[in-house]
C-alpha positions as a printed NumPy array, in Angstrom:
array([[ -4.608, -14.208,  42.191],
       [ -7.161, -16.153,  39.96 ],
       [ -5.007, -18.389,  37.788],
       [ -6.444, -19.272,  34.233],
       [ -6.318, -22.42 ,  32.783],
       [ -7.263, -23.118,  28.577],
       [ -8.754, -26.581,  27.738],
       [ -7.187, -28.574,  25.441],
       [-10.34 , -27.546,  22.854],
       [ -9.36 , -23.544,  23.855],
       [ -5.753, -23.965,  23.227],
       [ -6.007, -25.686,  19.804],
       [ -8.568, -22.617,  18.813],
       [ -5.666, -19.977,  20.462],
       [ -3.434, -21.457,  18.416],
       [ -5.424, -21.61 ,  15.122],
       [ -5.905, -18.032,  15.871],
       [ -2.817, -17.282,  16.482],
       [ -2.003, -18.257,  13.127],
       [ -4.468, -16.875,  11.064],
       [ -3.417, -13.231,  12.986],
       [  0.519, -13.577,  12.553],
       [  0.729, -13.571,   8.71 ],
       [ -1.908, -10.311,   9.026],
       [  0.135,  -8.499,  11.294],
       [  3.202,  -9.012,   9.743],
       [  2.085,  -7.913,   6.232],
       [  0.669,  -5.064,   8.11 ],
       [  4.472,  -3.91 ,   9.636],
       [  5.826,  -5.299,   6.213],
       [  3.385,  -2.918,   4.818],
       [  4.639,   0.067,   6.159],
       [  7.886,   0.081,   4.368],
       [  8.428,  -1.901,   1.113],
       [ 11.715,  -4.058,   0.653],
       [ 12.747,  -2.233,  -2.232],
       [ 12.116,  -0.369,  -5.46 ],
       [ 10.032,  -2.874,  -6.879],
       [  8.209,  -3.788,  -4.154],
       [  7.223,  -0.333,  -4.003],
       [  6.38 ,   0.432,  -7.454],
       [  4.369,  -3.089,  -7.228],
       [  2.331,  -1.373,  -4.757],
       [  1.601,   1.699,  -6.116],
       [  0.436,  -0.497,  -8.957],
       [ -1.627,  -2.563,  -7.021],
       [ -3.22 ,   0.289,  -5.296],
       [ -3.965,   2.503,  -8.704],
       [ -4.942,  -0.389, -10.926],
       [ -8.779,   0.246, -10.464],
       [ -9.28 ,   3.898, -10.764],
       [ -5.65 ,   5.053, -12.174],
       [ -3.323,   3.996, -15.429],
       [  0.334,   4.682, -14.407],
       [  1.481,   5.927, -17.48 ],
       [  5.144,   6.213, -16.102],
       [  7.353,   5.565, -12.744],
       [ 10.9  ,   6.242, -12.794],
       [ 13.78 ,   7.167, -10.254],
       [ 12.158,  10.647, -10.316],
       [  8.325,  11.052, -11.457],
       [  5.197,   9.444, -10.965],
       [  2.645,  10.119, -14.003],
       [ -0.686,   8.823, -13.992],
       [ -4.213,   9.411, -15.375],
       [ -7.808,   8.935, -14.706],
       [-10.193,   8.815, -17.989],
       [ -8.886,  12.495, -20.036],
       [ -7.135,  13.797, -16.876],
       [ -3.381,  13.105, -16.764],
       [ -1.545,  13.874, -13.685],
       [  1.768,  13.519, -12.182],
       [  4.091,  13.328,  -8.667],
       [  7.462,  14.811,  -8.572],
       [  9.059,  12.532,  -6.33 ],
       [ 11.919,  14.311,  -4.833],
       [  9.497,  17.259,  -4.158],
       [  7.385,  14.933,  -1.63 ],
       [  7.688,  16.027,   1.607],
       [  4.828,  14.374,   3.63 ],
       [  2.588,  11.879,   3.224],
       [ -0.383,  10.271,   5.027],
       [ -3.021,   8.09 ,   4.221],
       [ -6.914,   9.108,   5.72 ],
       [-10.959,   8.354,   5.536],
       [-13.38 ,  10.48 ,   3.084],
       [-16.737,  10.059,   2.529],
       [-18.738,   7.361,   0.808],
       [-16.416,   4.437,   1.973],
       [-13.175,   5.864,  -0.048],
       [ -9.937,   6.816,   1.533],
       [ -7.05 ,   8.992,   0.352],
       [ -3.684,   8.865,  -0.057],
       [ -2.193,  12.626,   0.534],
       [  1.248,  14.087,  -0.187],
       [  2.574,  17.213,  -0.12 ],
       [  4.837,  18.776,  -2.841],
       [  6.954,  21.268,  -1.148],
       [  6.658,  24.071,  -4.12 ],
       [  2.824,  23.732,  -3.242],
       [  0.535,  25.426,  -0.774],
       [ -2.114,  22.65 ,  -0.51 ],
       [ -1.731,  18.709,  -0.6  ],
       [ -2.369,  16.745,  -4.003],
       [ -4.445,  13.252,  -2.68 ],
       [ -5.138,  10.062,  -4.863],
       [ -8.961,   8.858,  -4.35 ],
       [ -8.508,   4.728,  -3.316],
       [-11.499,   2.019,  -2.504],
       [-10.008,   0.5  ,   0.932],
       [ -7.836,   1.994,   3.447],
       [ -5.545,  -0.903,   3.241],
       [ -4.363,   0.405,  -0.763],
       [ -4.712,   3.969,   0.571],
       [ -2.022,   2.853,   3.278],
       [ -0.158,   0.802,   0.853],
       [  0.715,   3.875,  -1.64 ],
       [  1.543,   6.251,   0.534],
       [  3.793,   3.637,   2.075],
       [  5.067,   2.549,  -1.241],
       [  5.427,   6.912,  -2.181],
       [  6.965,   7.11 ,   0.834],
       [  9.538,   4.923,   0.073],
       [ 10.098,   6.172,  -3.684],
       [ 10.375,   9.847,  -2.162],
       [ 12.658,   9.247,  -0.016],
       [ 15.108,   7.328,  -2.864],
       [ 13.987,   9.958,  -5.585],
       [ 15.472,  12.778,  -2.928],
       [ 18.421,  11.097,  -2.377],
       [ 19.898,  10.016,  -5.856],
       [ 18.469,  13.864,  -6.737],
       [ 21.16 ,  15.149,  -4.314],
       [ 23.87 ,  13.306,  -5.564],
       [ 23.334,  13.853,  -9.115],
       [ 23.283,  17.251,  -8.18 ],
       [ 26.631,  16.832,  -6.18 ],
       [ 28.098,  15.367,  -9.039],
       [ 26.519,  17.926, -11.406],
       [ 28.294,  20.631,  -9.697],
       [ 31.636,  19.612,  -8.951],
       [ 31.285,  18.76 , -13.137],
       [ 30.099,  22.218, -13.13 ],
       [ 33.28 ,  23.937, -11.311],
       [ 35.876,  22.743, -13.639],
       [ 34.27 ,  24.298, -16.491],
       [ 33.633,  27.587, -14.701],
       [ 37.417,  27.724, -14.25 ],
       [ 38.321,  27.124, -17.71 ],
       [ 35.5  ,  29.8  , -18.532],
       [ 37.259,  32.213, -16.052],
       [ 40.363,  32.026, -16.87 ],
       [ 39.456,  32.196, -20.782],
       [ 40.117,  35.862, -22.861],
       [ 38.212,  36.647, -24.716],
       [ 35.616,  34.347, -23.218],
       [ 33.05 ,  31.947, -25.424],
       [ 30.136,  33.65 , -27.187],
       [ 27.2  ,  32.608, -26.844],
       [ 25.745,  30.087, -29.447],
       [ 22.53 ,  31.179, -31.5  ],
       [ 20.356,  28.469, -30.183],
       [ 20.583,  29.553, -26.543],
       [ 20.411,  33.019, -27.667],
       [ 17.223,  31.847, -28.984],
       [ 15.921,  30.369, -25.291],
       [ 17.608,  33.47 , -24.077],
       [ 15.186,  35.853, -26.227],
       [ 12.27 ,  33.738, -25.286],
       [ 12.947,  33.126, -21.704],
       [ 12.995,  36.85 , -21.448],
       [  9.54 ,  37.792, -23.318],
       [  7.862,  34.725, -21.561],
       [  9.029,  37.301, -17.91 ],
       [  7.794,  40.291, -19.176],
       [  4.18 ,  38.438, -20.132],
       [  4.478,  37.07 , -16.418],
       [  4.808,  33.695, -18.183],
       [  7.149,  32.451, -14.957],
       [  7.129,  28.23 , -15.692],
       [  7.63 ,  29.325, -19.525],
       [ 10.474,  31.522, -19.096],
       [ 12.059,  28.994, -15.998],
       [ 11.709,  26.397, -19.068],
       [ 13.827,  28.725, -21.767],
       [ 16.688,  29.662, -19.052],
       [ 16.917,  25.65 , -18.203],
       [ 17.2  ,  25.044, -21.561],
       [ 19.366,  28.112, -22.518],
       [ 22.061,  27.226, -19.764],
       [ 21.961,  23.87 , -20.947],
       [ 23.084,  24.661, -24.43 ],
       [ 25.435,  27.34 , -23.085],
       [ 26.885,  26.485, -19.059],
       [ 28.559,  29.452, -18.748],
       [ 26.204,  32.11 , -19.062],
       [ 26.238,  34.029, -15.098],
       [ 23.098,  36.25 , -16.281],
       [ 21.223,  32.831, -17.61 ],
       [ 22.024,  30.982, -14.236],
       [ 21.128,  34.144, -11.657],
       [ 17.587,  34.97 , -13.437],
       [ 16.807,  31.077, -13.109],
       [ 18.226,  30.773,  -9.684],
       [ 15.53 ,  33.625,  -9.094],
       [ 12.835,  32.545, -10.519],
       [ 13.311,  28.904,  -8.87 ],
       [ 13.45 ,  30.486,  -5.737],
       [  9.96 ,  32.527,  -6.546],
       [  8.355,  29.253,  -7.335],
       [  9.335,  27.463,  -3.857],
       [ 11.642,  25.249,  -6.301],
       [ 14.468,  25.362,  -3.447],
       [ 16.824,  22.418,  -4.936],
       [ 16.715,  24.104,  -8.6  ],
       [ 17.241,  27.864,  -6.978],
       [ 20.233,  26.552,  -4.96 ],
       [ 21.904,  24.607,  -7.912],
       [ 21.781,  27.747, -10.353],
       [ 23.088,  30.22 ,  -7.858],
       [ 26.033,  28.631,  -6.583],
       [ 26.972,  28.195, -10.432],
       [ 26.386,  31.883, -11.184],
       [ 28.97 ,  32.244,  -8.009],
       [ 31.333,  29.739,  -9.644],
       [ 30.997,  31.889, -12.855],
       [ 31.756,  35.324, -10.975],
       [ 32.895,  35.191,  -7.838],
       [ 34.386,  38.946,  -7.779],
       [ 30.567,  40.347,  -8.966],
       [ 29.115,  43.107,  -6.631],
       [ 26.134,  41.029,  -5.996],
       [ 27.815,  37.736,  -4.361],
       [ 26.795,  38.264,  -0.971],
       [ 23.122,  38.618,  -2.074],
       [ 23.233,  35.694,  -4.002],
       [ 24.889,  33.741,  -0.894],
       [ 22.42 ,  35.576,   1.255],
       [ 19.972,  33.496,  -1.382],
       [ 21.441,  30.327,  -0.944],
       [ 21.393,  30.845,   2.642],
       [ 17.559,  31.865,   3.013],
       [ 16.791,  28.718,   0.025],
       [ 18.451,  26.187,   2.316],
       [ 16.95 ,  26.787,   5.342],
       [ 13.158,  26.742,   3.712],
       [ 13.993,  23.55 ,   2.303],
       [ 14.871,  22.123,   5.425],
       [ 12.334,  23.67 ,   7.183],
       [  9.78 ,  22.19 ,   4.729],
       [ 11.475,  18.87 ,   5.376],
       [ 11.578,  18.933,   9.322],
       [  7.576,  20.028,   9.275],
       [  6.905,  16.591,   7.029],
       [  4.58 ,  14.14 ,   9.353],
       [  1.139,  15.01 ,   7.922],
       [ -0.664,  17.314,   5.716],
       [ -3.248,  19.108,   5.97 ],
       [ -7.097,  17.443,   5.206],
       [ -7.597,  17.113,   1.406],
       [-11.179,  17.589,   1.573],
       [-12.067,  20.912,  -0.427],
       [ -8.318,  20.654,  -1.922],
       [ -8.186,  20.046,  -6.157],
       [ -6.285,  17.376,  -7.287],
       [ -3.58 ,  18.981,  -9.44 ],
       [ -0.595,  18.717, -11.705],
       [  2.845,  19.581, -10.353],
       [  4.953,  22.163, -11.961],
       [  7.131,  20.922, -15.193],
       [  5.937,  17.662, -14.246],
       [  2.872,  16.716, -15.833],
       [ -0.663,  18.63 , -16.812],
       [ -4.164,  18.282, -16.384],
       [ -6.1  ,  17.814, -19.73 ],
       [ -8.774,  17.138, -21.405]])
């Protein structure tokens, strides 16, 4: 076996090497996962700053815009994310939002900021999901000691005029096929008024027509809170059922996207809109 030998001039250049390649490969593994929240919100910053204002990041959204065009991320709705080469010495950063048939993508100079956001939207996805279900948790169990008060009230509440009012407009946004309108006047309606089954089914519905899974779920099991003895409660568990397994379906098919080439860049639904 031919053994190799450095000279003293090739070892001081190894080692000069070395060091010059450590510090670049462990920003690289740092850069796959940022410490924390504002690490990550540092580096979608970083990553935006010369195409894209970030008009607002919180626990939950990401809105940005570009020039007139405003745009925005729900977080928890993120279910993959990759990073890729285009054309013309750009790269994008890709997600998928799982009430979405095609990926939204963010247009970025150098691979290294297209890999640093989707890192970094990785990262606030993930935490966005995660205090989502536990608000919701928290929401609920809330939720089920007013629906027993509600049951066991005679004569029950009646409903207040101003969710009577999203009521009547909820209603006339379905008929016109207005579906994001009237989801917007039930949410709102059932927020003025908790305990109205009819308010909490046609939303749970609607939700679920829109690929809004989480929001579908919620609303049904809180119509089954509200009447548990109704002819329709194994339908609406049948709902729950079918809900839950897309969603986790949607989240077990995450690693990649499809190629964002030919896809628009668009707005997510009661999120944010494009404009000019």
């Amino acid at each position: 076996m031919r053994r190799l030998t450095l000279s003293v001039r090739n070892t001081t250049f190894a080692c000069l090497a070395l060091s010059l390649l450590l510090p670049m490969s462990l920003f690289a593994k740092k850069d796959r996962t940022p410490a924390d929240q504002a690490e990550a919100e540092k580096w979608i910053a970083d990553a935006t700053h010369r195409m894209y204002k970030i008009d607002q990041l919180n626990a939950q959204y990401l809105l940005y815009s570009s020039g007139e065009y405003h745009y925005g991320i729900a977080l928890a709705r993120v279910a993959a994310i990759q990073s890729g080469a285009i054309r013309d010495g750009y790269y994008t950063a890709q997600w998928q939002d799982y009430t979405h048939d095609g990926p939204d993508y963010i247009k970025l100079f150098t691979r290294g900021r297209a890999e640093s956001f989707a890192a970094a939207l990785e990262y606030l996805a993930t935490a966005a999901r995660e205090q989502a279900q536990a608000q919701q948790a928290a929401a609920f169990q809330q939720f089920q000691a007013q629906a027993k008060t509600w049951r066991e009230a005679s004569p029950k509440p009646v409903m207040p005029e101003s969710a009577r009012e999203h009521q009547v407009l909820a209603e006339y946004a379905f008929k016109q096929h207005e579906t994001e309108k009237a989801i917007r006047e039930y949410q709102a309606a059932v927020a003025l008024f908790p305990t109205w089954p009819e308010g909490h089914f046609n939303l749970a519905t609607l939700a679920g027509e829109q690929k809004d899974y989480d929001t579908a779920i919620l609303h049904m099991k809180e119509y089954l809170e509200l009447v548990p003895d109704s002819p329709d409660v194994q339908a609406a568990k049948d709902s729950v059922i079918i809900w839950k397994d897309r969603l986790s379906s949607v989240f077990a098919a995450a690693p990649g996207v499809a190629d964002g080439q030919g896809q628009k860049k668009g707005a997510l639904v009661n999120v944010s809109h494009r404009s000019k």
